[in-house]
C-alpha positions as CSV (number, residue, x, y, z in Angstrom):
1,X,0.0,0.0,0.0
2,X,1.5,3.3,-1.3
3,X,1.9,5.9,1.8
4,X,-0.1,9.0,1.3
5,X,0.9,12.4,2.6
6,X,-1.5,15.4,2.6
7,X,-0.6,18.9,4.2
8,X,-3.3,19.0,6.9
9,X,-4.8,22.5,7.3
10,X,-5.8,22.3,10.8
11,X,-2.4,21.1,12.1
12,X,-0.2,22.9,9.3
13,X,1.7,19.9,8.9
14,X,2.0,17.6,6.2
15,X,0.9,13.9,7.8
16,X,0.4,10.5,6.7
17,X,-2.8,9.7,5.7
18,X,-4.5,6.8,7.6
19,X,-8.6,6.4,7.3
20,X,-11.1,5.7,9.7
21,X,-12.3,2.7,7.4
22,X,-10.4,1.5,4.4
23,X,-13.6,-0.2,3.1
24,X,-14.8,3.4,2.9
25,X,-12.7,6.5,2.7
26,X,-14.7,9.5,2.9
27,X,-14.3,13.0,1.6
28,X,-16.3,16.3,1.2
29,X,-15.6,19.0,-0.7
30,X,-17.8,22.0,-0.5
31,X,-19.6,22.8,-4.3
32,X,-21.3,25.9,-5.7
33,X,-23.7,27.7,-5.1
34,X,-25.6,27.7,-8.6
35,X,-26.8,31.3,-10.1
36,X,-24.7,31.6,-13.0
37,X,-21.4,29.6,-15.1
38,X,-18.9,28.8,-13.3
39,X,-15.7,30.8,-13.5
40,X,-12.4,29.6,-14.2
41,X,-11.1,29.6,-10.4
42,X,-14.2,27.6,-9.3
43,X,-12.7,24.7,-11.4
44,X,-9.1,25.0,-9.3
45,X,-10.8,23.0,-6.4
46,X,-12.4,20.5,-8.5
47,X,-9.4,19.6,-10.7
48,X,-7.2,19.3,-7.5
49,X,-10.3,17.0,-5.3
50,X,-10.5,15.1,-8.7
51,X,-7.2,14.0,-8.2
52,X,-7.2,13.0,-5.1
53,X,-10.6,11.0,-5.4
54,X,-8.5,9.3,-8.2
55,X,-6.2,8.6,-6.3
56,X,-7.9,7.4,-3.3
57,X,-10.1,4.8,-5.6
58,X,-6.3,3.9,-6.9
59,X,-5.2,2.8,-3.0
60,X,-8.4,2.0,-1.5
61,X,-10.5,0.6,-4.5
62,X,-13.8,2.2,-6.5
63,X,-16.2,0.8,-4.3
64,X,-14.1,2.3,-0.9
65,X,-14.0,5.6,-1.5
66,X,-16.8,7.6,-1.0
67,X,-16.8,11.5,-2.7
68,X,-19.6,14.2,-1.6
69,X,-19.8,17.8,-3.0
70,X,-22.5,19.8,-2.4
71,X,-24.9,22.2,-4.6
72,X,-26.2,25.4,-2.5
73,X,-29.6,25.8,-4.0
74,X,-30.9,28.5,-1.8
75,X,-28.7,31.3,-1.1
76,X,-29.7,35.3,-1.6
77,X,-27.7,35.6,-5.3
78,X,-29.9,33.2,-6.3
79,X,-33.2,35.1,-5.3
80,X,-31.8,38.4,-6.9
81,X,-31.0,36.2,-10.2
82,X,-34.7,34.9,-10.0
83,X,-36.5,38.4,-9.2
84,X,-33.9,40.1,-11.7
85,X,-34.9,37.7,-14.5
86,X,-38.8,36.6,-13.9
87,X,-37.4,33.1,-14.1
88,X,-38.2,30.5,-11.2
89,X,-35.5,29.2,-8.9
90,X,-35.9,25.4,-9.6
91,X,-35.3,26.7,-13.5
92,X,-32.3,29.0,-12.5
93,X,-31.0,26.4,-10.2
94,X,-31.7,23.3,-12.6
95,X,-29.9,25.2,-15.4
96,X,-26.6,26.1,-13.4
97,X,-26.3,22.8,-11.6
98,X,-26.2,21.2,-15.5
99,X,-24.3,23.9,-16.6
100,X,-21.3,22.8,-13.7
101,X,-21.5,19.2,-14.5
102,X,-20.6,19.7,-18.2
103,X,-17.9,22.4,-17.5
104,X,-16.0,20.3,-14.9
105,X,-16.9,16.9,-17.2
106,X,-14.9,19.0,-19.5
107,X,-11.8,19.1,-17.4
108,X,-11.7,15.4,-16.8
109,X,-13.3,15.7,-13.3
110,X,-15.0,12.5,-12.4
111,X,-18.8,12.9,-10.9
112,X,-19.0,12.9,-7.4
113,X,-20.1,9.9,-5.8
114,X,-23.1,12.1,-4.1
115,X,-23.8,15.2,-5.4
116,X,-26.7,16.4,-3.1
117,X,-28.1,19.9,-3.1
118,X,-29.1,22.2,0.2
119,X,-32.8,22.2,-0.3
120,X,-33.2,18.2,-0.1
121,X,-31.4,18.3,3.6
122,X,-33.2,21.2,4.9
123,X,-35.3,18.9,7.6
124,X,-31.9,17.7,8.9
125,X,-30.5,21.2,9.1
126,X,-33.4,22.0,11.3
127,X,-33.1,18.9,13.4
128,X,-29.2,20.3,14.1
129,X,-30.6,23.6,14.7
130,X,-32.6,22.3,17.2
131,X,-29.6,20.4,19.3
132,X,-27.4,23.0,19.0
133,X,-29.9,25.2,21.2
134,X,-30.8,22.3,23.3
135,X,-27.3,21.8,24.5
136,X,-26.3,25.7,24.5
137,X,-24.5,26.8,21.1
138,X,-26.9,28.4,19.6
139,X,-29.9,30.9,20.3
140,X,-33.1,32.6,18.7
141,X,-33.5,36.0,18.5
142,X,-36.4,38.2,16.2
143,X,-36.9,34.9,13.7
144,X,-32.8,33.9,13.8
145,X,-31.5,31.0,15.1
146,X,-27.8,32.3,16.0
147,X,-24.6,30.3,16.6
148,X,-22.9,31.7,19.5
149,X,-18.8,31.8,18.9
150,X,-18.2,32.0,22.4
151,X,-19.7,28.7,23.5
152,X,-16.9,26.8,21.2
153,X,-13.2,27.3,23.3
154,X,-11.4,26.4,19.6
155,X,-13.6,28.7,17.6
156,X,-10.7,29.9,15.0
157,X,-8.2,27.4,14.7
158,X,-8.1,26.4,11.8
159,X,-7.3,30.3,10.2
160,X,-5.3,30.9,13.5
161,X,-7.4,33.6,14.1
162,X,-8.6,35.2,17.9
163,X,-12.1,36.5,18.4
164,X,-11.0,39.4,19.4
165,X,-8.9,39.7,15.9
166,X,-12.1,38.9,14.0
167,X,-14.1,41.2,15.3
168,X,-11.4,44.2,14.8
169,X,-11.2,43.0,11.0
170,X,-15.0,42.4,11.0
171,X,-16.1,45.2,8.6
172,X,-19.9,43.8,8.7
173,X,-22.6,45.5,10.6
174,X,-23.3,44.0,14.0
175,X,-27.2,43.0,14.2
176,X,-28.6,44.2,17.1
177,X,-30.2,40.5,18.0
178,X,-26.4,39.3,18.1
179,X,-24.8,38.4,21.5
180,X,-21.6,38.7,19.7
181,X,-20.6,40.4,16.6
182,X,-19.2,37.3,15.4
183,X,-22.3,35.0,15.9
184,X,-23.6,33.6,13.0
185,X,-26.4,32.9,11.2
186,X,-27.9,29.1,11.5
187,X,-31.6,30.1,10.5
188,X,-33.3,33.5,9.3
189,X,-36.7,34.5,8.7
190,X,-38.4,34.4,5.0
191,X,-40.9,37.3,3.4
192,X,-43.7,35.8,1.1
193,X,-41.2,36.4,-1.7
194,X,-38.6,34.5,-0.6
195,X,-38.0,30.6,-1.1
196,X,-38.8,29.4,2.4
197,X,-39.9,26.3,5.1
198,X,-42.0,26.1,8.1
199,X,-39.7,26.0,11.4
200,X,-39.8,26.0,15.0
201,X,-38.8,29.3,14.6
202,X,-41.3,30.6,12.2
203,X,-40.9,30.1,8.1
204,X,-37.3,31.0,6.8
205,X,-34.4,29.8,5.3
206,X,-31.0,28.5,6.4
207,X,-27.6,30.0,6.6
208,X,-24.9,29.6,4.5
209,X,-22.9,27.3,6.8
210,X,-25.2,24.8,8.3
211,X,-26.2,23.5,4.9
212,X,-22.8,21.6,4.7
213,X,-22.8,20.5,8.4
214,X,-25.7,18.5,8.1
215,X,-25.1,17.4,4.7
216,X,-21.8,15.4,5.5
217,X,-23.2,14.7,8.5
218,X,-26.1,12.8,6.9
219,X,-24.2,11.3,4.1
220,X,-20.6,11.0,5.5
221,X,-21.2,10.5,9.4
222,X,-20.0,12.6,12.1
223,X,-16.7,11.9,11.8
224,X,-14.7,11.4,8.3
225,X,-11.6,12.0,6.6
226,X,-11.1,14.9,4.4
227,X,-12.7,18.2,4.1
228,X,-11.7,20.1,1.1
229,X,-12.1,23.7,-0.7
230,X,-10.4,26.7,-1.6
231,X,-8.7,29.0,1.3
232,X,-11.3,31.9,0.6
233,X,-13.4,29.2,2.6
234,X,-11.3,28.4,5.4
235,X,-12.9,31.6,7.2
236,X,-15.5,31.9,7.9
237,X,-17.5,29.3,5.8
238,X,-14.8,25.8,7.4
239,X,-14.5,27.9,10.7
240,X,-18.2,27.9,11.2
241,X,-18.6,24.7,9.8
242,X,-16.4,23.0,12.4
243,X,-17.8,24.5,15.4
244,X,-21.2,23.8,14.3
245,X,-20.3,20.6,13.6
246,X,-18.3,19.3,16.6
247,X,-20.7,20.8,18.8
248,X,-24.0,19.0,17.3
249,X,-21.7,15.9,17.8
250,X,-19.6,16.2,20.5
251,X,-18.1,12.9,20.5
252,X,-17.3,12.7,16.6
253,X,-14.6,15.1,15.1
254,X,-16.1,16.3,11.8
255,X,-13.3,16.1,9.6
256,X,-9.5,14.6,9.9
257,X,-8.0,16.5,7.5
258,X,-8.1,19.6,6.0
259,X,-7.4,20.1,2.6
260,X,-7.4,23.9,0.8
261,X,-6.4,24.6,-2.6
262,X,-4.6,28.1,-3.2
263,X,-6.2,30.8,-5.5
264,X,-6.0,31.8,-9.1
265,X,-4.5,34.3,-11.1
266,X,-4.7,35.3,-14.9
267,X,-1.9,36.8,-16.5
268,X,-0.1,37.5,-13.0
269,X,-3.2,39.6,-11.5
270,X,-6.0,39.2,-9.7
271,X,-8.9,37.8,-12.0
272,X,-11.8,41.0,-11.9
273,X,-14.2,42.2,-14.1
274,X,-12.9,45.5,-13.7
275,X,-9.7,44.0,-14.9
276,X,-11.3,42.3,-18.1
277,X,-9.9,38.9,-17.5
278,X,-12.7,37.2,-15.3
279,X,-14.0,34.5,-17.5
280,X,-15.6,31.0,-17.1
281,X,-15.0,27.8,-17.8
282,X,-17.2,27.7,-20.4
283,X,-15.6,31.0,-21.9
284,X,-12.1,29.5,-21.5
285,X,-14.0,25.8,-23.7
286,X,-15.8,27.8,-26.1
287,X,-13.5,30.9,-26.8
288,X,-14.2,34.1,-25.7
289,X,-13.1,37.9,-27.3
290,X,-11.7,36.5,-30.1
291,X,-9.4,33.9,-28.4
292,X,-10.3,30.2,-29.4
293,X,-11.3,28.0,-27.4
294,X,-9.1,25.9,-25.2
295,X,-9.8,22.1,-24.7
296,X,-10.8,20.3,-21.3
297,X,-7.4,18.9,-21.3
298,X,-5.5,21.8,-21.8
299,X,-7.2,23.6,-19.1
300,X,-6.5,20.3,-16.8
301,X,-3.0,20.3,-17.8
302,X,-2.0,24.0,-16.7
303,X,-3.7,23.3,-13.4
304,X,-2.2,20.3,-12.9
305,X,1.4,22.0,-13.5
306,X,1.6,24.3,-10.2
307,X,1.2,22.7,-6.5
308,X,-2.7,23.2,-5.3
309,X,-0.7,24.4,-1.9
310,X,1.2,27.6,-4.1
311,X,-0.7,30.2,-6.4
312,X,-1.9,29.5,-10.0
313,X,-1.3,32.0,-12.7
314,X,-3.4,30.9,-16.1
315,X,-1.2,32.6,-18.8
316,X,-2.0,31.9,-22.6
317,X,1.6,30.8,-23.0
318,X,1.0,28.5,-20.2
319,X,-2.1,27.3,-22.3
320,X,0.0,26.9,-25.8
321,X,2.7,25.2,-24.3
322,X,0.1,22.8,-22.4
323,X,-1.5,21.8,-26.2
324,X,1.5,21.6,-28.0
325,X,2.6,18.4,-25.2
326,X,-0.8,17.1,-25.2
327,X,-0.8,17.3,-29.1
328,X,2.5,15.6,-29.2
329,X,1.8,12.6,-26.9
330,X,-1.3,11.8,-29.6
331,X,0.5,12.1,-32.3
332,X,3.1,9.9,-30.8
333,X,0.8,7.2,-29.9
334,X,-1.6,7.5,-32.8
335,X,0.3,4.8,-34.6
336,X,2.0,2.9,-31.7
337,X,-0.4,2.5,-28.8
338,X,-2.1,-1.1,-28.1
339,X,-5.1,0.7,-26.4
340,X,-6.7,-2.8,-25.3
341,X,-3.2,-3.6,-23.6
342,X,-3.1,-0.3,-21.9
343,X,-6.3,-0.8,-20.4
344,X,-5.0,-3.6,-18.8
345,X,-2.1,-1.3,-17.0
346,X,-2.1,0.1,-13.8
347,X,-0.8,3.7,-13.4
348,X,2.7,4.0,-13.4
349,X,4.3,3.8,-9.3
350,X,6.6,7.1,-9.6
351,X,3.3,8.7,-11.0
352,X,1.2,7.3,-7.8
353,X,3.8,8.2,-5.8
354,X,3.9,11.4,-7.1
355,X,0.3,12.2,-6.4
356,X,0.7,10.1,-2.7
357,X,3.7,12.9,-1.9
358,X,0.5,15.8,-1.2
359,X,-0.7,15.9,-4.9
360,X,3.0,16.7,-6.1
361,X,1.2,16.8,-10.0
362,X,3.9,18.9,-10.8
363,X,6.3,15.5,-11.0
364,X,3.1,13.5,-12.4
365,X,3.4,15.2,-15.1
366,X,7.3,14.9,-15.5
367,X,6.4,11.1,-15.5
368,X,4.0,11.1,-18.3
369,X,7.4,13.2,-20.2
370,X,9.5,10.8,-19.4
371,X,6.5,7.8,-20.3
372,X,6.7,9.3,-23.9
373,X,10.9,10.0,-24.1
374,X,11.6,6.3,-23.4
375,X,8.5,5.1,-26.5
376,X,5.9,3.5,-23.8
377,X,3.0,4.3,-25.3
378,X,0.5,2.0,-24.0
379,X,1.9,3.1,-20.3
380,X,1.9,6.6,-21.6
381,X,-1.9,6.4,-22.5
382,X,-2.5,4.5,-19.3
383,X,-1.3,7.4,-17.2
384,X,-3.1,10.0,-19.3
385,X,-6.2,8.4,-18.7
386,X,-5.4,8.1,-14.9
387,X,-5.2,11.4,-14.4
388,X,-8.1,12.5,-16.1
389,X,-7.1,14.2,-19.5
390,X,-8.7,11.6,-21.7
391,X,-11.2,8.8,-21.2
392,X,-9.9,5.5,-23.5
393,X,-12.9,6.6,-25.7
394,X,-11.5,9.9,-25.8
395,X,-7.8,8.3,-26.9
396,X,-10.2,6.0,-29.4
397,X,-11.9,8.9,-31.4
398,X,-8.5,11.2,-31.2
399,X,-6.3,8.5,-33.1
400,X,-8.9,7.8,-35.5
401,X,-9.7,11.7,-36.0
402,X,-6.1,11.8,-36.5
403,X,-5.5,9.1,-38.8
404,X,-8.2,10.4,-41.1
405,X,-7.1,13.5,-41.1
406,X,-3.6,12.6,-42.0
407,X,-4.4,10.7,-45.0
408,X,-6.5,13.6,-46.4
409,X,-3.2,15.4,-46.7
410,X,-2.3,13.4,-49.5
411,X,-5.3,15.3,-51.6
412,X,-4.0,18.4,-50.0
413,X,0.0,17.8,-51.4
414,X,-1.9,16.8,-54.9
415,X,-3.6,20.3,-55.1
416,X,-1.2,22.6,-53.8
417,X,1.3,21.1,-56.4
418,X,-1.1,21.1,-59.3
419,X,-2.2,25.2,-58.1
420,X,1.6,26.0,-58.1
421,X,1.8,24.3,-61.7
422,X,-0.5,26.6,-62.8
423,X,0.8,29.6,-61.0
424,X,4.4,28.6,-62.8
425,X,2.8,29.2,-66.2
426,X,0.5,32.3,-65.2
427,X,3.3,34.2,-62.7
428,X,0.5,34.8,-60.2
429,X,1.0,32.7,-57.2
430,X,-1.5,34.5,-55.2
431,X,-3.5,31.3,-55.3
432,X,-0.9,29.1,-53.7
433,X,-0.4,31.4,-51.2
434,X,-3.5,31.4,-50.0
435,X,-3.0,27.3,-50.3
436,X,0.0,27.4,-48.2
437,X,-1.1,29.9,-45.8
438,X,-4.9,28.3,-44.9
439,X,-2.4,24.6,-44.4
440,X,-0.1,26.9,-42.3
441,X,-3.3,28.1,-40.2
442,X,-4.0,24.4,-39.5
443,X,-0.8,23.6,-38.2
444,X,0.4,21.8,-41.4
445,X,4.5,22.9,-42.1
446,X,5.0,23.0,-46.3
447,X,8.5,22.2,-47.6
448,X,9.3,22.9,-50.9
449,X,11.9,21.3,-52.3
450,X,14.0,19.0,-55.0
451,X,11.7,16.8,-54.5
452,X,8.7,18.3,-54.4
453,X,6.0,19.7,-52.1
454,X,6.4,18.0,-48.8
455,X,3.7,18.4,-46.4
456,X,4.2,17.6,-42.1
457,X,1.6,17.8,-39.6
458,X,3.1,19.6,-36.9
459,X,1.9,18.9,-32.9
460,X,-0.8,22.5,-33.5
461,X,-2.2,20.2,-36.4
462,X,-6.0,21.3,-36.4
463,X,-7.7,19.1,-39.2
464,X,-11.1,21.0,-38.2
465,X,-9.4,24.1,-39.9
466,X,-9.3,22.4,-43.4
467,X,-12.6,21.4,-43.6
468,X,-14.0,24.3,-45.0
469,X,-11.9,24.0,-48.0
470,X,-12.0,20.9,-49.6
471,X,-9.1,20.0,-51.5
């Protein structure tokens, strides 16, 4: 059994990884909340969980390791989006949630094994609710149910932050109904307008935080092994979480280890609107201001390059240099790979191990390199396919795709010879060059020489680009 080390949030530390239950290894990793596409650093997270899951069902088995990530369904964005657009919630909600699973499908993330959303669990968040004023946490006050901070002794641990500090940076302004300024909401009160469910404490709506507690709680248990997210949730969305959490179940210990991912950048700054380089997933698939679009496995591939522990810049050189490797290791195997062999392969050990050292993907990926400098292509396609940038079908259609397209460069060496012919006798080779300029565009390198037109598919090769003029 390969020894897995993970750099533990709550103890700062990284620590070999030892489950409650190797029959079935849990993790949760908080999901979006669904009002609109998802943007580029929302995928960070699941790329990096994706990993790991893969990794887990690697060590543990498929049937032992158990994935959750959440859907928050009922949240205040989403009522502006409704009351903004005349459009229901369920639609706006229905809508986004598919939109997610296609965009992260597209980046080679696996489907959680549970995927459930807030509004299904809100009977079990009001069942915590309840305990957590029974036993002292938590209090009601004009419709709110509050959590009080003060009744947890670890409350901000895991940022390494004092109460007193979080009240100094606490730029929010204090409800009057609070005991503490940095009490927070379990339950609030619901107009006719807003989404709402009947309650001990009259008709409202859940925080932000408890949805999640009684979530893993219900699916997970109340103790299990990895919690992960991105830092920006560390406080106060984990912080709350955990004391919430431990003090609904005093005997379990919520989660064992704490994973968070670090945050994205675009072009070295900040992504912002203001900055005009926020843009989704979807813009990033599809293309966006005149930029073409990037495949899943691209996107995968630059995320995959820096440590989820260090700040991830997306650069478009990242992004060329990204598909010109991918690109290569096809066009590599296209003619060499046994794909019903490689099935049969498991994932190389200095890759495992790799990922097993705290997700180093870094050095994953400097073992699919070396994979393809030492010609072992059915490994090679093995590994790829482990960690997520192709499915065997995917590997399938691409060689075939390939192969096809290949062979119609014959027709294209037969033109472009006869056009330049013609252009010998006539002195206008405007027509060639457009010819040799519409096969550069595609990726396709023309040689000219002694012995005629030569024509190479290089590793930008786009075959889709020649379609439109048939040769």
């Amino acid at each position: 059994m390969t020894v897995i080390k993970l750099t533990n949030s709550k103890t700062r530390k990284k620590e070999v990884f030892e489950p409650i239950d190797r029959n079935n290894v849990r993790m949760y990793v908080c999901g979006p909340t669904v009002y609109d596409r998802a943007h580029i650093g929302n995928a960070r997270p699941v790329i990096v969980f994706d990993v790991l899951y893969r990794l887990l069902r690697h060590e543990y088995g498929p049937d032992h390791a158990t994935y959750v990530r959440n859907f928050t369904d009922v949240d205040d964005k989403i009522n502006k989006k409704a009351k903004d657009t005349g459009r229901s919630i369920k639609e706006i909600t229905d809508e986004t949630m598919q939109w997610y699973l296609d965009d992260m499908r597209a980046v080679g993330a696996l489907d959680p094994d549970k995927m459930p959303r807030a509004t299904e669990f809100i009977g079990a968040m009001i069942s915590m609710i309840e305990g957590l004023i029974e036993s002292g946490h938590a209090y009601a006050a004009e419709g709110h149910v509050l959590f009080s901070v003060e009744s947890y002794k670890d409350y901000g641990k895991l940022s390494g932050r004092s109460i007193d500090d979080m009240i100094a940076g606490a730029r929010v302004e204090v409800a009057p109904y609070k005991r503490n300024p940095m009490d927070f909401v379990l339950w609030k009160p619901s107009s006719d307008d807003l989404p709402g469910w009947d309650s001990p404490w009259g008709r409202g709506r859940p925080g932000w935080h408890i949805e999640c507690s009684a979530m893993s709680y219900e699916l997970l248990g109340e103790t299990f092994d990895i919690h992960g997210g991105g830092n920006d949730l560390m406080f106060p969305h984990h912080e709350n979480e955990i004391a919430q959490s431990c003090c609904a179940h005093p005997q379990g210990g919520f989660a064992r280890y704490w994973l968070h991912n670090e945050m994205l950048q675009v072009e070295g700054k900040k992504m912002s609107k203001s900055l005009g380089n926020f843009f989704t997933v979807r813009d990033l698939l599809d293309g966006h201001d005149g930029m073409p679009g990037v495949p899943g496995e691209v996107i995968r591939y630059v995320f995959l390059s820096t440590h989820y522990t260090k700040p991830m810049d997306w650069t478009a050189e990242k992004a060329a240099g990204a598909a010109s490797r991918l690109d290569t290791y096809i066009k590599l195997m296209a003619n060499t790979v046994d794909l019903e062999n490689a099935k049969t392969l498991k994932p190389l050990p200095e890759i495992v191990d790799a990922l097993a050292d705290d997700l180093n993907t870094h050095a994953a990926l400097q073992g699919l390199n070396e994979l393809a400098n030492h010609a072992q292509w059915d490994e090679l396609a093995a590994n790829l396919v482990f960690l997520g940038f192709y499915t065997f079908e995917d590997l399938t259609q691409r060689f075939e795709s390939l192969n096809e397209a290949v062979s119609s460069l014959g027709s294209w060496k037969l033109r472009f010879e006869s056009e330049r012919e013609k252009a010998k006798a006539t002195k206008d080779f405007s027509r060639v060059d457009q010819l040799r300029n519409a096969l550069l565009d595609a990726g396709v390198e023309v040689n000219i020489g002694k012995e005629g037109v030569q024509l190479t598919p290089l590793p930008s090769f786009d075959p889709d680009l020649l379609k439109d003029l048939e040769p």
